[in-house]
C-alpha positions, 0 to 999 in steps of 0.5 A: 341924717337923711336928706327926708328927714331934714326936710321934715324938720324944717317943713313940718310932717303933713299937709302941702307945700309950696313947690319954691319953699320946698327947693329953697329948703332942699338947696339949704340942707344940700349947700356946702355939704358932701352929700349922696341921694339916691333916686329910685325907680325914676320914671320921668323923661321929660329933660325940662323937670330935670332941667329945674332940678339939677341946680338944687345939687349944685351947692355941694362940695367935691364928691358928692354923688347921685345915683338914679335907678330907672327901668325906662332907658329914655330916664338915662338920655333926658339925665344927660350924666356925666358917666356911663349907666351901669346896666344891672344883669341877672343874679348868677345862678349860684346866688340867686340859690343862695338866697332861694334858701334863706327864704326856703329854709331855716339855717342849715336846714336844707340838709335835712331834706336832700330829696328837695334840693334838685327841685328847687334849683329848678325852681330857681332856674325857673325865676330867671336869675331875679332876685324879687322872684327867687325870694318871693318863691322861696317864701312860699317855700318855706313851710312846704317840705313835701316832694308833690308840694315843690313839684306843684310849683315847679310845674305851675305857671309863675303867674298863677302861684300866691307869691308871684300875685302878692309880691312879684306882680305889684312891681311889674305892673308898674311898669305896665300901667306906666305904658300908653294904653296902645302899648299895652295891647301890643304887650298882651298880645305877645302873651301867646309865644310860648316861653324863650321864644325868639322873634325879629323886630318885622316878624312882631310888627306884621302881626301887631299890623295883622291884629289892628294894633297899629293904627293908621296914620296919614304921615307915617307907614304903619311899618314905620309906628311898629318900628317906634312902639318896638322901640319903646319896648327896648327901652323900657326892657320889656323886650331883650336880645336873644344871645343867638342873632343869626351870627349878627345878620338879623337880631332878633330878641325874646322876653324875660320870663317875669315879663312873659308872666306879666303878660299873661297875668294881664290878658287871663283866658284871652289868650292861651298857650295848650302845651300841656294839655288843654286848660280847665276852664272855658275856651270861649272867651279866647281870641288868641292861641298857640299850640305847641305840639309835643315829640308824640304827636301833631294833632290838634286839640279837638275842644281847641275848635270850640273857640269859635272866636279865635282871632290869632293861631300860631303852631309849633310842631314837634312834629309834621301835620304834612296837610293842614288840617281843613277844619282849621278853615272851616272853624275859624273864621274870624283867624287874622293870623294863621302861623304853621311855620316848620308844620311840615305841609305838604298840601294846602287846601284850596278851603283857606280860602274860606278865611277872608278876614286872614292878614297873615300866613306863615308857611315858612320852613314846610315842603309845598311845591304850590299854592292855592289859587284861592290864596289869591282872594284874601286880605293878606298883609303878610305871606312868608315862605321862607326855606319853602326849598320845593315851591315852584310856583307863586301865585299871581302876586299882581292881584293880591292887592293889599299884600305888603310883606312877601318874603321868599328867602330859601325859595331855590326853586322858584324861577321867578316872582311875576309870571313874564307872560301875565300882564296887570294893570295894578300891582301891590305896593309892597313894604317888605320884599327880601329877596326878588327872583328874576324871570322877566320884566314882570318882576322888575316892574314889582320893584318899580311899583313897591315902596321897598324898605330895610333889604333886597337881594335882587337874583337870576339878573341874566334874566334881564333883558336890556337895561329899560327892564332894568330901569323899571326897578326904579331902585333910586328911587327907593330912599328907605332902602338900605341894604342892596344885593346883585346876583346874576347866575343861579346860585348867588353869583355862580355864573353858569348860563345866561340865555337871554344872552345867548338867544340875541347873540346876532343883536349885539354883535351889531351894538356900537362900542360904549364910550370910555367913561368920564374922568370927573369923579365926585368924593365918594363915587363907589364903582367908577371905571378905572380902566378901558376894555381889553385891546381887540387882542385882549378879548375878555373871558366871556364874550362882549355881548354878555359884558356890554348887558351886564353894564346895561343892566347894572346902570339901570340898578342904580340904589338910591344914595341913603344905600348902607351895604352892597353886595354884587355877586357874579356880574359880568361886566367889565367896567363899573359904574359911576355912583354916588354912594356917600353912606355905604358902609359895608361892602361885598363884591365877588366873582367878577370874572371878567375884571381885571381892575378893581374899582375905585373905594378908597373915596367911600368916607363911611365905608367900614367893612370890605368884602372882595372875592373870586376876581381871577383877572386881577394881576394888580392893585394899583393906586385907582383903588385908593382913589386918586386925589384922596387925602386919606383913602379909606379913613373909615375901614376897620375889616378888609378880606381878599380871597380868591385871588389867583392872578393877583401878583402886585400890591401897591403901598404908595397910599400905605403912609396915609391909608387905611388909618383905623383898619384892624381886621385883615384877611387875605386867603387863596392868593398864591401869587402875592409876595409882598402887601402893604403894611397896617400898623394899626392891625390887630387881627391877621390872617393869611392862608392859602398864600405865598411863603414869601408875603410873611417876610413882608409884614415882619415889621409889623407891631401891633398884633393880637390875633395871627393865623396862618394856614395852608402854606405849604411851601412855608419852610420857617416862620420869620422870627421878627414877625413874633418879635414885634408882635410881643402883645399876641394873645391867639396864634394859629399854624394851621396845615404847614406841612414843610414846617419845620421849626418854629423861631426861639421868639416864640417862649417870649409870647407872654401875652398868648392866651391860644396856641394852636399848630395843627397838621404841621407833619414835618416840624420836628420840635418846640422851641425853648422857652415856652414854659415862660407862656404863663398867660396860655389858657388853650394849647393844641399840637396836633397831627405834628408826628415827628415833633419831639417835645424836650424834657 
């Protein structure tokens, strides 16, 4: 008997009851006894109903169960279950045929009509892997047997179909309606991606700002609301990761197809998406539009002019307009967003101008190498030029006073962001700045005016004068800043020239000495100077003036101490500076020529990734990079990279008992002089390439591998036989470009666990052990470009 059924027993079909008599009966039914209650689709999230609920189950015996099914993931936190939720996946494709045909025909039937079948697996991809949607299609199937009837619905929008209105759409309006009526407008607006379409998290956020979709609040930037309302999406599943992210660097995500047709059943002719050809009806109720332009043409839609009312435009091209075409500015003029991403213009008209209620410009991935002035006059929130590799010059972003998103990633030829030689009393206060190319103080003095957020890469730093043009940036000051990048030359840290240097040389040549720094260290300062400049003898690579600004100027850049990633690139100096960085987690130093020290991160207690490169200086790795003191240097880091160390002889494992207690992952590439490291017992993941042979026989203890690459090691005669013995657990092993190799050990039949085994251009290796026909876990073998190995019968 059900719990249901129970109840109305004792309580009686109909009419109310009192909340208390119905707990105290439901308690009774449930008390001593092993129960399992289903709650479906649960919306509530408010932790104080479930508060008063969850004694009511508290009288059953062992074993008895709840399952809670949800579409808000808010309902899986207020629970507070004891395990962990079980995310429900898209039907496989197979099954989700499977059940098309059950509903789509009679037992065995779908053999009768073979010509049907490919149409609708497509169909059945069309649904994307729901079940609800591939048993209500395939209802509608059920009495169409004619080719042009399956092609109809194959080609038609979800939405628009009978089966999608009466069956699919009740449910997803569910959880629409369950959305605050300010959501829901943000919701409908993503009805103008085309399908699949993929968006980060700030481009969705600039163009609810664009659109008035986020209202203003006295405590909270609107940058911060955006955050929440995505948020809930998230939550609610309306949004999902795109499995494509930018290699993790930047997520971004799309919509379900079933919500996408949510979205637009709920915004009708509002909102139109020409891809295949114009709709039927009239295009004057439309406020918002994109155009997908097919392989064969880039034109416009001449009737799309007609919606005069057009509020949002956004292209995808298959193909270039090369100039923007100027009617766009003249029949618009109501355009809040304006995206001709990848459009491939060549030219914008000066006519743009004409678009004075314009929030949002998207000229990204196009080959301009100017702007209008006239941009310079509108109410721009957002201008993205991203990849805009032609564009040499900016317009003066000083007078674009609401401007609060700039995004100049890829811009490699732009030598700065602020004319120096323009001078303004206001500049906007910008929320968004990626990337900030340095030509003077005048794109110092931007920084020190924004209230920057999420990410900066700060370039050309040898363009700064002197550390008070530094201190304009007044980065430490900049609390909701969280990732950090410093590149002085042109190129990210390729050093090439520095002219400001070069052009004061006599000025400090007369500079005193800088004093030696301090020996107090707080627990977690990132860069403090371990070592003293070079006796007179010892000059560094490049001379002193060049070192002595390069501190200067890193001083002056101080990050405030919220900081979470850093990345230096190219400096120049010689002694690092003293910060206090206590929540750094990821860390990316390279091409310090002029360091023959590295700095003090052992004491970094979050820190879990550690980028270090291009340090030719480097002879040692002493015990000042643990950090002295320290109980437990490095309790955090799990990845750990040294590549292109050339100099880099000696690496001391006085700290090796207590360091590095969690670490994993461990790169070491182009160190061609380092015989001996430290050993990681709980290292999972090795690679060594470019390196010395006689560093193998100094990890050959190690026991806990899965992962061993080695590559470029070319005077790698054989491979210690230990280092395979002890790893027995190794699922992927990697020999890569060895070219004196010439056997590998016996141990190598006892890999039972290898799942990958790759030799590659290994030339003199003459053989394979016995031994391998025990590998019965191998899933991927590759021996290549080996020419004399033999392989035994």
């Amino acid at each position: 008997m059900t719990v249901v059924e129970g109840l109305n027993l004792q309580l009686g079909e109909g009419g109310s009851v009192d909340l208390d008599v119905l707990q105290s009966t439901l308690w009774g039914l449930l008390h001593k006894k092993r129960y399992l209650i289903v709650l479906d689709d649960v919306w509530s999230e408010k932790q104080s109903e479930w508060d008063k609920l969850r004694p009511l189950f508290r009288g059953g015996v062992d074993g008895s169960k709840i399952i809670v099914t949800t579409r808000s993931k808010k309902v899986e936190l207020s629970i507070d279950a004891p395990t962990l939720p079980y995310y429900l996946k898209g039907l496989p494709g197979d099954d989700c045929w499977v059940l098309f045909k059950q509903r789509a025909f009679c037992q065995g039937e779908e053999k009768q009509h073979p010509n049907l079948l490919p149409n609708g697996k497509r169909i059945v991809k069309k649904c994307g892997c729901v079940p609800l949607a591939a048993r209500a299609v395939g209802s509608l199937m059920r009495f169409k047997r004619t080719e042009i009837e399956w092609l109809y619905v194959l080609y038609s929008d979800l939405w628009n179909l009978d089966a999608f209105q009466g069956q699919i759409l009740p449910a997803l309006r569910l959880s629409y309606f369950h959305l605050p009526p300010h959501l829901r407008k943000c919701f409908a607006f993503c009805s103008v991606f085309p399908k699949s379409y993929e968006f980060t998290m700030s481009k969705l956020i600039f163009l609810w700002m664009a659109e008035d979709l986020i209202l203003p609040d006295k405590c909270k930037e609107p940058e911060d609301i955006g955050i929440e309302f995505f948020n809930e999406f998230l939550w609610m599943s309306f949004f999902q990761e795109a499995s494509n992210c930018n290699n993790g660097s930047i997520k971004e995500y799309r919509m379900h197809d079933i919500i996408h047709d949510l979205a637009r059943s709920v915004t009708g002719d509002r909102s139109l998406i020409l891809e295949h050809g114009l709709p039927t009806s009239s295009l004057g109720s439309a406020i918002r539009s994109s155009v997908v332009c097919d392989f064969r043409t880039a034109t416009i839609p001449e009737a799309l002019y007609g919606a005069k009312h057009l509020r949002t435009l956004l292209f995808f091209p298959g193909r270039e307009f090369i100039e923007a075409p100027q009617k766009v500015f003249s029949s618009f003029k109501l355009l809040k967003v304006l995206d001709m991403s990848g459009c491939g213009i060549v030219n914008l008209d000066k006519s743009i101008g004409e678009l004075k209620l314009l929030r949002y410009l998207d000229l990204s991935y196009t080959h301009m190498k100017t702007l209008p002035p006239s941009i310079e006059t509108l109410s721009l929130q957002t201008l993205n030029l991203r990849n805009c590799y032609n564009l040499i010059g900016l317009p003066k972003i000083p007078m674009m006073a609401t401007l609060r998103h700039l995004i100049l990633v890829g811009c490699e030829a732009l030598t700065s962001t602020v004319p120096d030689y323009f001078r303004f009393e206001f500049f906007p206060v910008l929320q968004f700045l990626p990337v900030c190319i340095v030509g003077g103080s005048g794109d110092l003095e931007l920084l020190g005016r924004s209230n920057l957020r999420d990410s900066l890469d700060i370039k050309r730093l040898g363009n700064v004068r002197s550390a008070g043009d530094a201190n304009k940036a007044k980065l430490v000051d900049k609390q909701n800043l969280f990732s950090l990048g410093l590149y002085w030359g042109n190129n990210d840290g390729d050093l090439t020239s520095y002219p400001v240097v070069e052009a004061n040389m006599a000025r400090f040549q007369e500079k005193k000495q800088l004093d030696s720094p301090g020996s107090s260290r707080d627990q977690h300062i990132l860069l403090s100077s371990v070592q003293r400049r070079p006796p007179p003898s010892e000059p560094p690579k490049r001379s002193q003036p060049v070192a002595r600004l390069g501190e200067d100027v890193i001083e002056g850049l101080q990050p405030h101490q919220n900081l979470k990633r850093l990345s230096v690139k190219g400096y120049p100096g010689i002694r690092f500076p003293q910060w206090t960085l206590p929540n750094l987690i990821m860390v990316d130093l390279a091409n310090f020529k002029n360091c023959d020290h590295l700095p003090v991160l052992g004491n970094l207690p979050l820190l879990n990734t550690l980028f270090l490169g291009g340090m030719e200086a480097v002879k040692c790795i002493g015990m000042d990079f643990y950090g002295k003191g320290m109980g437990r240097p490095f309790p955090s880091l799990e990845e750990l990279v040294f590549r292109g160390f050339p100099n880099l002889e000696e690496w001391s494992s006085a700290y090796a008992n207590n360091a590095f207690l969690i670490l994993r992952k461990v790169i070491v590439s182009k160190c061609p002089n380092l015989k001996t490291m430290p050993l990681f017992q709980p290292l999972q993941h090795l690679e060594m390439r470019d390196c010395n042979p006689v560093i193998l026989k100094s990890i050959e203890n190690l026991n806990s591998l899965s992962i061993l690459a080695i590559e470029k090691v070319p005077e790698l005669f054989f491979l210690p036989g230990g280092l395979l013995a002890n790893n027995s657990i190794l699922t992927s092993l990697e020999i890569i470009s060895c070219p004196n190799l010439r056997s590998l050990p016996s141990e190598l039949g006892n890999l039972t666990a290898l799942i990958s085994l790759t030799i590659r251009w290994c030339e003199e290796l003459s053989s394979l052990p016995d031994g391998l026909e025990n590998l019965k876990a191998l899933e991927s073998l590759e021996i290549s470009d080996c020419q004399y190995c033999i392989f035994a019968k």
